[in-house]
C-alpha positions in Angstrom: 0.0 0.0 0.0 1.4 3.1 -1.5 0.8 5.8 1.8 2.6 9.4 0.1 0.0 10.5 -1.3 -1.7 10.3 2.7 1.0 12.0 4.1 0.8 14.6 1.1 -2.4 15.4 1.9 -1.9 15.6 5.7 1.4 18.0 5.5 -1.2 20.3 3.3 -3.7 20.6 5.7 -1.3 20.9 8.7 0.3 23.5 6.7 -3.4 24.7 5.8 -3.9 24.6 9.5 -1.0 26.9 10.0 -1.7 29.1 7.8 -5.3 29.8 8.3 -4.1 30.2 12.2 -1.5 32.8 11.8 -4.0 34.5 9.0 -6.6 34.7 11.7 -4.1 35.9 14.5 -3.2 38.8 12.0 -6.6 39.7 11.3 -7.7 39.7 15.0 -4.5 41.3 15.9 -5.5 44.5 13.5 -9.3 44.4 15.6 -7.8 44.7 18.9 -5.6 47.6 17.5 -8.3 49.3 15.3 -10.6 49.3 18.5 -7.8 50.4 20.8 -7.2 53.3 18.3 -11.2 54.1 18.5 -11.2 53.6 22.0 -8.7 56.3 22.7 -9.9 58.7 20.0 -13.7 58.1 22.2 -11.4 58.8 25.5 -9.7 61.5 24.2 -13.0 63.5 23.0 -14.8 62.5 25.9 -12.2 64.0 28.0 -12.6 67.4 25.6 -15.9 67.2 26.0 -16.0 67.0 29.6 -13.3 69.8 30.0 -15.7 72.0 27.8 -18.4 71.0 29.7 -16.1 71.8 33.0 -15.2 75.2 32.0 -19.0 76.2 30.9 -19.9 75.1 34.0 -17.5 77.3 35.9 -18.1 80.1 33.8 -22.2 79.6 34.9 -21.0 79.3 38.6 -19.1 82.7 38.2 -22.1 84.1 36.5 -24.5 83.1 39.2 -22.4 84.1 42.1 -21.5 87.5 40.2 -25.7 87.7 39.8 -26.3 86.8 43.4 -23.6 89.1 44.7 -25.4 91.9 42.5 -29.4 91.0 43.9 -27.7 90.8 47.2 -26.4 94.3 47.4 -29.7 95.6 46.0 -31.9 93.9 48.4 -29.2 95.2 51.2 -29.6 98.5 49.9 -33.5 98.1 49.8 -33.6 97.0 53.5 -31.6 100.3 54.2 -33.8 102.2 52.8 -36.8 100.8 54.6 -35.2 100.8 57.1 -34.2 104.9 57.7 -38.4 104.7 56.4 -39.5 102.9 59.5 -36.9 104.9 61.8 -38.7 108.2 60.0 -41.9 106.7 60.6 -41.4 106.0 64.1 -39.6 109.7 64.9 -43.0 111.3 63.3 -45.1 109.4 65.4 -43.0 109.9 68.6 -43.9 113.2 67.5 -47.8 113.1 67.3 -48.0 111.2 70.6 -46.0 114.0 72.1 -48.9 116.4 70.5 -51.3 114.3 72.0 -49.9 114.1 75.4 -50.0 117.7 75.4 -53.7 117.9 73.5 -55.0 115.6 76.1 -53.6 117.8 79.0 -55.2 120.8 77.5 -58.4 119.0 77.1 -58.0 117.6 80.6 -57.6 121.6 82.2 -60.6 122.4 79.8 -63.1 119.8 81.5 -62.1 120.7 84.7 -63.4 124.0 84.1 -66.7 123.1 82.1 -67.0 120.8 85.4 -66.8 123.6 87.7 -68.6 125.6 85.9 -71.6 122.9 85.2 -71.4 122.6 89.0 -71.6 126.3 89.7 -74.6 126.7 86.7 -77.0 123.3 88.4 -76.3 125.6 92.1 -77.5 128.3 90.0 -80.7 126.7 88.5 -81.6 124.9 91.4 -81.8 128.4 93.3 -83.8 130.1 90.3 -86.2 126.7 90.4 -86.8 127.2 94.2 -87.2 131.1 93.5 -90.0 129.8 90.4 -91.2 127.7 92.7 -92.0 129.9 95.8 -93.3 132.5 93.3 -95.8 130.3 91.2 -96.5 128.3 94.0 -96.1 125.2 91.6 -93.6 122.1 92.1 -91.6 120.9 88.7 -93.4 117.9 87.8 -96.8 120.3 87.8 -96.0 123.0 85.6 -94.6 119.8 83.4 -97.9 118.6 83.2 -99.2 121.8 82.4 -97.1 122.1 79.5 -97.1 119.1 78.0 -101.4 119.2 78.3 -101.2 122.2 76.3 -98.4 120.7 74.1 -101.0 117.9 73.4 -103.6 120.5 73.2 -102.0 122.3 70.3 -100.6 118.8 68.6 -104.4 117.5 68.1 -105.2 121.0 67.3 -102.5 120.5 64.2 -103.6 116.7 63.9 -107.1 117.8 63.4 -106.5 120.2 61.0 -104.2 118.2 58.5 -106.6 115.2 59.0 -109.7 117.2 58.2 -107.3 118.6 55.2 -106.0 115.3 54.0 -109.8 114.3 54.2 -110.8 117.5 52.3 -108.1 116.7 49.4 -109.0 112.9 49.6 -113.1 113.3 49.4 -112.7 116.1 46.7 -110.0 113.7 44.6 -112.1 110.6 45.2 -115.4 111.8 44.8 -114.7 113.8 41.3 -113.4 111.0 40.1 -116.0 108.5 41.3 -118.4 110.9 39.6 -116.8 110.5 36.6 -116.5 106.9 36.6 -120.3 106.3 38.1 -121.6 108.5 35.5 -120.3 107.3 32.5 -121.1 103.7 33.7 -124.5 104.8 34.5 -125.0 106.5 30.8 -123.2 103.9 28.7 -126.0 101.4 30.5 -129.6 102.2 30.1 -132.0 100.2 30.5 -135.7 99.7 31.6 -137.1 98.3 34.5 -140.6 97.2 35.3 -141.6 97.4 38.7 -143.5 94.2 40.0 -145.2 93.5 43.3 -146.2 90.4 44.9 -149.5 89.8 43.4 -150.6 90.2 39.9 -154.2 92.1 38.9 -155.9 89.6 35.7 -158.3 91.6 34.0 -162.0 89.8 32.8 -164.4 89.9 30.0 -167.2 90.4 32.4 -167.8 90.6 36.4 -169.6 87.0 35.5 -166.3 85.7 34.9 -166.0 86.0 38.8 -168.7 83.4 39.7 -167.2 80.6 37.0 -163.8 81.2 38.7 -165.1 80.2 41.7 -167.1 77.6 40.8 -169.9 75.3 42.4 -168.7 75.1 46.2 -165.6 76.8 45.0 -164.6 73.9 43.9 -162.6 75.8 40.3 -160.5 78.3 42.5 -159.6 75.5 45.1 -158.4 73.3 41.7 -156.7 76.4 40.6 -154.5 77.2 43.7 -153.7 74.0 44.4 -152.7 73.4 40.8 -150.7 76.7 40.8 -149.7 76.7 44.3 -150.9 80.5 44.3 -154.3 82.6 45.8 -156.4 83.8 44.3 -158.3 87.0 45.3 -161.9 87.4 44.0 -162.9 91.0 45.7 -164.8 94.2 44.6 -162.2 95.0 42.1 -164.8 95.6 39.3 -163.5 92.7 35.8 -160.3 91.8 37.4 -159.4 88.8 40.1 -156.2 89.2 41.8 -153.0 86.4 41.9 -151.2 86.8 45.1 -148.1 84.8 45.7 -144.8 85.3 47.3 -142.5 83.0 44.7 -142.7 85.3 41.3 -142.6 82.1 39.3 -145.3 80.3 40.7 -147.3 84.1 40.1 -146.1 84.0 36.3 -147.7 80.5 35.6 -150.8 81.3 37.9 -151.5 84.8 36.0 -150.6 83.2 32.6 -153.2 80.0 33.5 -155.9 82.2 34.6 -155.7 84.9 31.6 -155.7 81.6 29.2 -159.1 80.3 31.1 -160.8 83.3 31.3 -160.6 83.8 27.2 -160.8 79.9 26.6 -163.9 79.7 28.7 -163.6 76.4 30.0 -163.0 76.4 33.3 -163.3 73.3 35.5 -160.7 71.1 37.6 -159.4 68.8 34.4 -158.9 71.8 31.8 -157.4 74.1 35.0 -154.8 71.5 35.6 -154.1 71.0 32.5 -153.8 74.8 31.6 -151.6 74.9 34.6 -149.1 72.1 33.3 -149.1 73.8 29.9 -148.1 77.4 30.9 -145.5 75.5 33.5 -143.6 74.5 30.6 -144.1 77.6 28.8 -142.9 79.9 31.8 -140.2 77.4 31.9 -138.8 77.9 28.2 -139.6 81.2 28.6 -136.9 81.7 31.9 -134.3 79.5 29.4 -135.0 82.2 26.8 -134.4 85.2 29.6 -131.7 83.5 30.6 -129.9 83.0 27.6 -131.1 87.2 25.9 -129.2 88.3 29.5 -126.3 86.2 28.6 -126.3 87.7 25.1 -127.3 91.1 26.9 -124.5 91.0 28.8 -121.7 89.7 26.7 -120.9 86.2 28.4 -120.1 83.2 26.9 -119.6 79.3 27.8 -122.6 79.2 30.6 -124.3 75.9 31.0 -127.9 75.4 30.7 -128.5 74.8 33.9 -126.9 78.1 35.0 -129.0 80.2 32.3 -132.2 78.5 33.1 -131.7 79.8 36.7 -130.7 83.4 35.9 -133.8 83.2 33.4 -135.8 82.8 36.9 -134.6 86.6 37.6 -136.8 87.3 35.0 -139.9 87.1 37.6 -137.6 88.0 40.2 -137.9 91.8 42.1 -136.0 93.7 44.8 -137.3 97.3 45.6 -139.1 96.9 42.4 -136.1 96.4 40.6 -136.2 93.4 38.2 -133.1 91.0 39.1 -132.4 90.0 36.2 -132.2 93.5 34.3 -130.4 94.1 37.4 -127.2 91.6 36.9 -127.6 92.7 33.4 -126.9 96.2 34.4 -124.2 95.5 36.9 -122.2 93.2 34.8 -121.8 95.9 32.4 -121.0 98.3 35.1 -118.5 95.7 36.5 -117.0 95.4 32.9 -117.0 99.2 32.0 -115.1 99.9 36.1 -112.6 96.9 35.3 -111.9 98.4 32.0 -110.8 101.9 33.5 -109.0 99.9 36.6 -107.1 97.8 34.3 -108.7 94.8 36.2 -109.7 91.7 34.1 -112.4 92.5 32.5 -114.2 89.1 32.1 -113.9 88.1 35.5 -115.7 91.3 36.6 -118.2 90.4 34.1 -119.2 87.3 35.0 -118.7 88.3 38.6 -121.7 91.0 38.1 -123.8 89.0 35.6 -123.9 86.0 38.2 -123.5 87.9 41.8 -127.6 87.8 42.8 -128.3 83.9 41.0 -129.1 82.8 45.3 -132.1 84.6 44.8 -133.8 82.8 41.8 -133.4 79.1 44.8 -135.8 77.8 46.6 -136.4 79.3 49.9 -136.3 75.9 51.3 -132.4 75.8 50.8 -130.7 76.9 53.9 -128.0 79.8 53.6 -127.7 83.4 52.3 -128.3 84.1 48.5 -124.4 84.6 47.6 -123.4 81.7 49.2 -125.9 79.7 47.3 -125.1 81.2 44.5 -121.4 80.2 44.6 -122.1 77.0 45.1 -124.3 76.9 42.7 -121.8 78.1 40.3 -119.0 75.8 41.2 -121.5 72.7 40.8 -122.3 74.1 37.4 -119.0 75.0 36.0 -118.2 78.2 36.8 -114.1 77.0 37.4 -112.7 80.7 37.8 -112.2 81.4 41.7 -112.3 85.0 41.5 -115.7 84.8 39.9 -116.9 82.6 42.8 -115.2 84.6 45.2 -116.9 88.0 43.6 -120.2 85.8 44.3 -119.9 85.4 47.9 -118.1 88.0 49.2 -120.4 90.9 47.6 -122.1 91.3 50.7 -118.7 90.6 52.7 -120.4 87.2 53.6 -116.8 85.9 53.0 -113.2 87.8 52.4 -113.0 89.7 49.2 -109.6 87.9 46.7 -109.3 90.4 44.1 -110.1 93.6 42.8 -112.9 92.1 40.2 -114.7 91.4 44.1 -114.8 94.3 45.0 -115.7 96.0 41.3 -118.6 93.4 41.5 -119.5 95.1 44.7 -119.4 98.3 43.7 -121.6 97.7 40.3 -124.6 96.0 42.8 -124.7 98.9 45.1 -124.7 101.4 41.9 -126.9 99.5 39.8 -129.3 99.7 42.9 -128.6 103.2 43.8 -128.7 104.7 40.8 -132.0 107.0 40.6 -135.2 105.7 40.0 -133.9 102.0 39.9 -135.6 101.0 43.2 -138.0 102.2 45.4 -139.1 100.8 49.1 -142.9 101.3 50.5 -143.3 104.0 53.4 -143.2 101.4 56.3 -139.7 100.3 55.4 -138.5 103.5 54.9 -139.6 105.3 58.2 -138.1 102.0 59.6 -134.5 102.6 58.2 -135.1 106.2 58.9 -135.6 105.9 62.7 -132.9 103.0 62.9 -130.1 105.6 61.8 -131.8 108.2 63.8 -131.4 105.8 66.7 -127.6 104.7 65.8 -127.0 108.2 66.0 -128.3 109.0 69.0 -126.6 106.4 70.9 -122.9 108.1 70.9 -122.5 109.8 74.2 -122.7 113.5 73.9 -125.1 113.7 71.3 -128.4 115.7 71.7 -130.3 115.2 68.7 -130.0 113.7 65.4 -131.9 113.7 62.8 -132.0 112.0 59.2 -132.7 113.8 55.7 -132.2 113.6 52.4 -134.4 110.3 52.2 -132.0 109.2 54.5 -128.7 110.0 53.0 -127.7 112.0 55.1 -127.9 112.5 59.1 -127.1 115.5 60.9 -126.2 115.0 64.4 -126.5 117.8 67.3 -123.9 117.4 70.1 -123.5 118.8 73.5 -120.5 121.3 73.5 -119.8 120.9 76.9 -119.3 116.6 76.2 -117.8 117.2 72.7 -114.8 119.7 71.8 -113.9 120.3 68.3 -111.4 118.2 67.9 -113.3 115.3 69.4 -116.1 116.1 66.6 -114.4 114.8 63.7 -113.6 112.0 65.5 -117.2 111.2 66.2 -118.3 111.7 62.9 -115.9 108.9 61.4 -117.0 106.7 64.6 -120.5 107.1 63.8 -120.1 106.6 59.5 -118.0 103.1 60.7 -121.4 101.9 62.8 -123.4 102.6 60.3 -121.4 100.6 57.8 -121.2 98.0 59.7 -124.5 97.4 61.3 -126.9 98.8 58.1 -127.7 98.4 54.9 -128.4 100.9 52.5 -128.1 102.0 49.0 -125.2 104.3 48.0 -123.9 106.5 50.6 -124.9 108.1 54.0 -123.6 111.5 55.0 -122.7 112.2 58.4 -122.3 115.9 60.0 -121.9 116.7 63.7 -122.5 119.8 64.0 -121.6 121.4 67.8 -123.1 125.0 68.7 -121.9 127.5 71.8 -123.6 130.0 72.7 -122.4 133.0 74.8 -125.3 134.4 76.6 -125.4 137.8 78.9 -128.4 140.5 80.3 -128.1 144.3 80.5 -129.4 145.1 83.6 
């Protein structure tokens, strides 16, 4: 076996070996010096870098200090200065307390004096008192009671004056005004009213008539009032029977059934009842009508049936011989006109008038006055607004007045029924009231007489001058109007005078 070309091969790759060794020796030998070369060029600017940075830094520490030294001195030299401020400020007020050690002596002296001299001046006064004293025989707390009575003397004397001229000013004001606004209401609302009474006068064909109303045994007018639920007066009246009732209604139907018979004829128990039912629903349509012309009348709106067919019952309805439902007519437009000229709301007052005396057209049977009724009535029937209610019930102050549009409803009832010629009372009632004010009058201590004029609108009252000065006089008269606002009722307005009278009376001898 030939082994050369073995060892050949194995020489080449030792020598391979070798070579490939030393090659890589060289090459890492040039590495280590190329990064060693890099290395110390990095050292080398590093340490440039950081003696840059070292010398920056010194040269900011030198400016700092230099700037630190410099705001150092100037704060220095500020504290000087406030410094010799303060020391000024303190030497000035040294100063002033030195001026007011001396003020305060000076002031000190001065009192003394005023104190001796106060002293001296209450020896003084308390001689001169006891020298006032011994000569008007009066102590101190005496002669101050004698001032301060004529003090209070002459202070109501003043009081009375500017309260009688403040009432002079007011009244003149107030009542031109009122005036004004009363009469144009009055003028822009004129209308007619029928006077009625309770009983109702049926004229006849024929005084024969009589004896067929009567009837066999009276049996025809005993079917006729019962029907009717009225009387009826057969008299002397010559062609006329008379139907008397107290409920205006039941009147209406009665004098409609009996002017019906009379010119039909027929009269016996069946046709009278039947007459009777007939003109029942006829006087019934006939209040729905009324009710619904006031409505129109009046300008209101959005009333249920209910509520019109009650005011149509006004229709039959008086009061002084006033005709109530002419009457709310009247004061809702009064109401409106007065709301319109008050700025109030306008509707409110309407309705408010227009409704205000529906209690009366109720039953009498129903317990309670006629504006609480009425409210109530209202409120069932769908009168929502609480103002209008409230204008309802408190126009005779039955209840606290809420509003303005209250009192404007107020104020159109008692002109509506004092207006002239709108009502009239019969001679009984009126010497009543008369002698009921005369009486209120007379019941005010110091008062002699009193007497009532003027149909009773106004009262003049006599006084004793010996019970009543003139101060006390005004007084009187404003204590006396107040009574008889509160305890009567009347229409419009009652004047009150006092009047007081001395007399100086001496003989010749």
């Amino acid at each position: 076996m030939n082994m050369g070309p073995f060892i050949t091969v194995g020489i080449a790759l030792l020598l391979g070996a070798a070579i490939g060794f030393m090659v890589n020796r060289y090459l890492n030998k040039r590495e280590m010096e190329h990064q060693k070369t890099t290395s110390d060029d990095i050292i080398k600017g590093a340490t440039e870098q950081a003696r840059l940075i070292e010398i920056q830094a010194r040269d900011s520490a030198l400016k700092v200090t230099r700037e630190s030294e410099t705001g150092i001195a100037n704060r220095r030299n500020e504290l000087n200065q406030e410094e010799n401020r303060i020391q000024s400020r303190r030497d000035e007020q040294d100063k002033r307390a030195e001026r007011l050690e001396q003020r305060e002596e000076k002031v000190n002296k001065r009192q003394s004096a005023v104190d001796r001299r106060a002293n001296e001046v209450d020896k003084q006064h308390e001689v001169q008192m006891k020298k006032l004293q011994e000569i008007s025989q009066m102590t101190t707390d005496e002669a101050k009671e004698i001032i301060l009575a004529e003090v209070e003397k002459d202070a109501r004397g003043d009081m009375a004056r500017i309260i009688r001229q403040i009432e002079a000013e007011a009244r003149a004001d107030g009542e031109k005004r009122a005036r004004k606004l009363i009469a144009d209401a009055i003028q822009r609302v004129a209308s007619e009213h029928v006077s009625e009474v309770t009983s109702k006068l049926v004229p006849l064909p024929n005084d024969d008539m009589k004896g067929r109303i009567v009837g066999r045994n009276g049996r025809n007018i005993r079917a006729f009032e019962q029907a009717a639920g009225v009387d009826v007066i057969v008299d002397d009246t010559p062609e006329a029977v008379t139907i008397s009732c107290f409920d205006s209604v039941r009147r209406e139907i009665g004098r409609r059934a009996m002017t019906r018979l009379t010119l039909d004829g027929r009269i016996h128990p069946a046709h009278i009842e039947k007459i009777v039912k007939e003109e029942t629903k006829a006087v019934d349509k006939v209040m729905a009508e009324a009710g619904e012309q006031a409505a129109y009348d009046a300008g209101i709106s959005g009333l249920k049936p209910e509520v019109l067919r009650m005011m149509g019952r006004l229709k039959f309805r008086t009061s002084y011989g006033q005709n109530q439902l002419a009457h709310a007519v009247e004061s809702s437009k009064l109401a409106s006109i007065i709301a319109a000229e008050l700025g109030a709301d306008i509707e409110v007052a309407k309705m408010g008038g227009f409704l205000h005396d529906i209690g009366k057209a109720m039953d009498h049977n129903q317990e309670g006055t006629h504006a609480k009724l009425g409210a109530e009535f209202c409120r069932r029937y769908g009168v929502k607004n609480e103002k209008v209610l409230n204008a309802i019930a408190s126009h005779h102050h039955e209840e606290d007045q809420a509003s303005v549009e209250a009192v404007i409803t107020e104020a159109a009832d008692a002109i509506s029924g004092a207006r002239p010629g709108a009502r009239r009372e019969d001679l009984e009632a009126y010497i009543k009231r008369i002698r009921a004010l005369e009486d209120l009058a007379q019941s005010f201590n110091g008062v002699e007489q009193a007497f009532a004029i003027q149909a009773g609108r106004e009262v003049r009252i006599i006084v004793r001058p010996d019970d009543i000065d003139d101060f006390t006089a005004g007084k009187l008269a404003r204590d006396i109007a107040k009574q008889i606002e509160e305890n009567m009722q009347y229409p419009g307005q009652i004047k009150v005078i006092v009047i007081r009278e001395t007399r100086a009376i001496d003989y010749a001898k």
